[in-house]
C-alpha distance (Angstrom), angle and dihedral (degrees) to the residues before:
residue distance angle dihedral
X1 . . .
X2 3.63 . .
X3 3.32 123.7 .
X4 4.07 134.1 163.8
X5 3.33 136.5 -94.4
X6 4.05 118.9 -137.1
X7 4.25 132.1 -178.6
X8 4.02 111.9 -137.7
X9 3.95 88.7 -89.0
X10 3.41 85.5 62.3
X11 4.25 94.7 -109.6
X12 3.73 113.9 155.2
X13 4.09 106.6 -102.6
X14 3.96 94.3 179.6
X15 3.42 139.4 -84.2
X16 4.01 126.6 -60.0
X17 4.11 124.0 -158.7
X18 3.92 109.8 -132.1
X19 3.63 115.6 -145.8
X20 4.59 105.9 -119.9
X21 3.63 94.2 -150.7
X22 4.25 79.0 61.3
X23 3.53 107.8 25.7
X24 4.22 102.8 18.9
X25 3.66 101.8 62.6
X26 3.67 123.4 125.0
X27 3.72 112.8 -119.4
X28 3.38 132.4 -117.0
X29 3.82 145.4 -156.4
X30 3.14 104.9 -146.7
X31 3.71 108.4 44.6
X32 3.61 87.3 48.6
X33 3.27 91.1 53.3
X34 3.81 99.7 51.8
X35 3.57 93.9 48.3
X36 3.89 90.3 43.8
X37 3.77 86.8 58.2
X38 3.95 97.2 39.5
X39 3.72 81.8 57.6
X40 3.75 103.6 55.7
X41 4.16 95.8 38.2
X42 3.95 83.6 54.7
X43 3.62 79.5 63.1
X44 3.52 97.5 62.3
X45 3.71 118.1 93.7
X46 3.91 125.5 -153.7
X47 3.87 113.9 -84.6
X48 3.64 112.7 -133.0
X49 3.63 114.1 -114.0
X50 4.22 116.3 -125.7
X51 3.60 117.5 -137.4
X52 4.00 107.4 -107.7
X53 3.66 132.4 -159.3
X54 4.12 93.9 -71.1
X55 4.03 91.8 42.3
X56 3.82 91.7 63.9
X57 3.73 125.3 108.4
X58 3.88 99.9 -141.7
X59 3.62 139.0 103.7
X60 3.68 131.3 -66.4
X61 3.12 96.9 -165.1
X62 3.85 119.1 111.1
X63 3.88 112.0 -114.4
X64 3.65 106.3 -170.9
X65 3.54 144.5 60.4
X66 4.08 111.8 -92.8
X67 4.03 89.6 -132.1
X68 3.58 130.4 10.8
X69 3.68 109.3 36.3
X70 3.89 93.1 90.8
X71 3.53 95.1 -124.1
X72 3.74 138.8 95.4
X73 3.73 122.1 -62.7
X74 4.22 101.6 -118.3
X75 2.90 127.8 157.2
X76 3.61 113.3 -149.8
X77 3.91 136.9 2.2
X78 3.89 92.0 -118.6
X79 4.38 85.9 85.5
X80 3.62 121.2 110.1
X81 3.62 99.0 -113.8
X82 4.00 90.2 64.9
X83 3.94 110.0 90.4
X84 4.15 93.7 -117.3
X85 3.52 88.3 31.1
X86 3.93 126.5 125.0
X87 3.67 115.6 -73.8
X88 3.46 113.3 -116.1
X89 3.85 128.5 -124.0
X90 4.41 80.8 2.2
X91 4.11 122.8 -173.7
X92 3.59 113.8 -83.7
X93 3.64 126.4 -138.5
X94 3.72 114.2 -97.5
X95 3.16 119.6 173.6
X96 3.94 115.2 -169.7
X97 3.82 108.6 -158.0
X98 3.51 111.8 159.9
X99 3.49 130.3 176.2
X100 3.80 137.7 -154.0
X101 3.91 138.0 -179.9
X102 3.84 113.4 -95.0
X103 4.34 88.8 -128.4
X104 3.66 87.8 53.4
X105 3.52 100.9 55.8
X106 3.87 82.8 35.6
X107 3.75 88.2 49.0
X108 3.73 93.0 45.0
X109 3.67 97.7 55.1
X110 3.75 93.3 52.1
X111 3.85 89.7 54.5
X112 3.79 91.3 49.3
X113 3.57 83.4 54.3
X114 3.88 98.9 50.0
X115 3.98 91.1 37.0
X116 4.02 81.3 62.9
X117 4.39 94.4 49.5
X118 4.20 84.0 42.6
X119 3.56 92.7 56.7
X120 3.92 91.5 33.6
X121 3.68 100.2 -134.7
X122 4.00 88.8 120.5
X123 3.41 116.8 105.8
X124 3.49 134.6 -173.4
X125 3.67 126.3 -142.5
X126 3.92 134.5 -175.9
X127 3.55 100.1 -132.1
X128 3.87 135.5 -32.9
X129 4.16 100.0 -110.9
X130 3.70 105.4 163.4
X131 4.13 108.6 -169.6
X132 3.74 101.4 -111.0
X133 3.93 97.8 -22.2
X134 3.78 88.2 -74.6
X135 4.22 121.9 163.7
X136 3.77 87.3 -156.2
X137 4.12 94.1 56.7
X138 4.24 78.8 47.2
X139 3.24 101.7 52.0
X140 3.72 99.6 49.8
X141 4.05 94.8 44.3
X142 4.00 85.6 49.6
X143 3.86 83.7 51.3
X144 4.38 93.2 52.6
X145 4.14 81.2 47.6
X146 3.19 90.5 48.2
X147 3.82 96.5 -138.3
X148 3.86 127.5 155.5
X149 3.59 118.8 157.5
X150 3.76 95.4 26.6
X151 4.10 143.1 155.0
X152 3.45 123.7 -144.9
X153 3.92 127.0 -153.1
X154 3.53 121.8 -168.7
X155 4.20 129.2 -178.9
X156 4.22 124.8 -98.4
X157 4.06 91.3 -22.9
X158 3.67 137.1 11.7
X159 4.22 115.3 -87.5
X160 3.87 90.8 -98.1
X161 4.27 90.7 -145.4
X162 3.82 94.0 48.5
X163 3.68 84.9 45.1
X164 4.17 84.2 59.8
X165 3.42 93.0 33.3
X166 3.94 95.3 54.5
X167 3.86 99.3 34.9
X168 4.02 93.5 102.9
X169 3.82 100.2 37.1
X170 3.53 124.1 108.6
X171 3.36 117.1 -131.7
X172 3.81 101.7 18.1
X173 3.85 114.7 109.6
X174 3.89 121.7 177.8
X175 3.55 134.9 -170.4
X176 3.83 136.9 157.3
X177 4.06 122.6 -103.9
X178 3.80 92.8 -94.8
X179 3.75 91.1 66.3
X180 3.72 93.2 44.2
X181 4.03 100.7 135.6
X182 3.66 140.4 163.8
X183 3.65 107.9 -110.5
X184 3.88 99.8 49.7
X185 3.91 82.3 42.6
X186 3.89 91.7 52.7
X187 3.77 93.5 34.4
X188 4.13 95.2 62.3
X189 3.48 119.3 80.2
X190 3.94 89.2 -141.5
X191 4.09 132.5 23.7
X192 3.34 122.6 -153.2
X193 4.08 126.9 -168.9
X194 3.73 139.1 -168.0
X195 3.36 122.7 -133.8
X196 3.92 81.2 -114.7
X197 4.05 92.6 59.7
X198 3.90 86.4 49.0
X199 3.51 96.0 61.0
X200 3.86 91.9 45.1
X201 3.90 96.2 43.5
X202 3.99 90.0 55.0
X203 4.02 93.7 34.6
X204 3.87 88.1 51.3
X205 4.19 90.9 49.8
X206 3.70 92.4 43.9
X207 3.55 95.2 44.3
């Protein structure tokens, strides 16, 4: 498909042919959703277990008196109550490891992208010059765009003065092709692409 091409200031720069096998794919719920969740559990590190009552080196044996010593009948030192005793209730381990095909993630990242041209809030820019890295230039091309809540994806490496330029706005994320990924894709209201993260995107599929 055909799509065009637009500078920051929202000029036309062209037109730019996106691959269908990429771009033209017909969303759907549930791979999304997979992938969506496969990303966030990745997330998740390891807690780290707490020693309970069993885990504690300490004597068992009982070091009292069962009556007439005025104090509590326990038995051994290992009990929660006892300051380097076993923690009550503790963390578990719980190790989240999931796993998912490679051509489902692949699969779900190409239908991010094509959920994105379907509901036409991609856009496709020429490259991200900012006029000397500054927010104010930003925030008035984002405002000819007309983008909000957006993501930006640039080639190799991030555009180093719209990196500057961006730092304090709300609402602008950036990140370079490699880090392209279905939940900040789905999570932005709008997506916008370089030329540069066009080539990438399709290289990386075809590859």
């Amino acid at each position: 498909m055909k799509v065009k091409v637009q500078t920051l200031d929202a000029a036309e720069a062209g037109d730019l042919e996106l691959n269908d096998a990429v771009f033209g794919l017909e969303p759907r719920a549930d791979i999304l959703h997979r992938v969506v969740t496969w990303q966030l559990e990745k997330r998740r590190g390891t807690a780290r277990a707490t020693r309970e009552r069993s885990d504690v080196a300490r004597t068992g044996k009982k070091f009292g008196r069962q009556k007439g010593g005025g104090t509590a009948r326990h038995g051994d030192r290992r009990a929660p109550v006892f300051i380097g005793g076993g923690k009550a209730h503790g963390a578990r381990v719980r190790d989240f490891n999931p796993s998912l095909n490679k051509k489902v993630r692949a699969l779900g990242l190409k239908m991010a992208l094509s959920s994105k041209v379907k509901a036409g809030t991609l856009t496709i820019i020429d490259s991200l010059d900012v006029a000397e890295g500054k927010t104010k230039a930003l925030v008035a091309s984002l405002a000819k765009l007309n983008l909000n809540k957006v993501l930006f994806i640039d080639g190799d490496a991030v555009n180093i003065s719209f990196a500057k330029a961006s730092a304090n706005i709300v609402g602008v994320d950036l990140l370079p092709a490699v880090g392209a990924n279905v939940y900040d894709i789905l999570k932005a209201d709008s997506l916008v692409l370089t030329r540069a993260a066009v080539e990438k995107l399709e290289a990386r599929f075809n590859g």
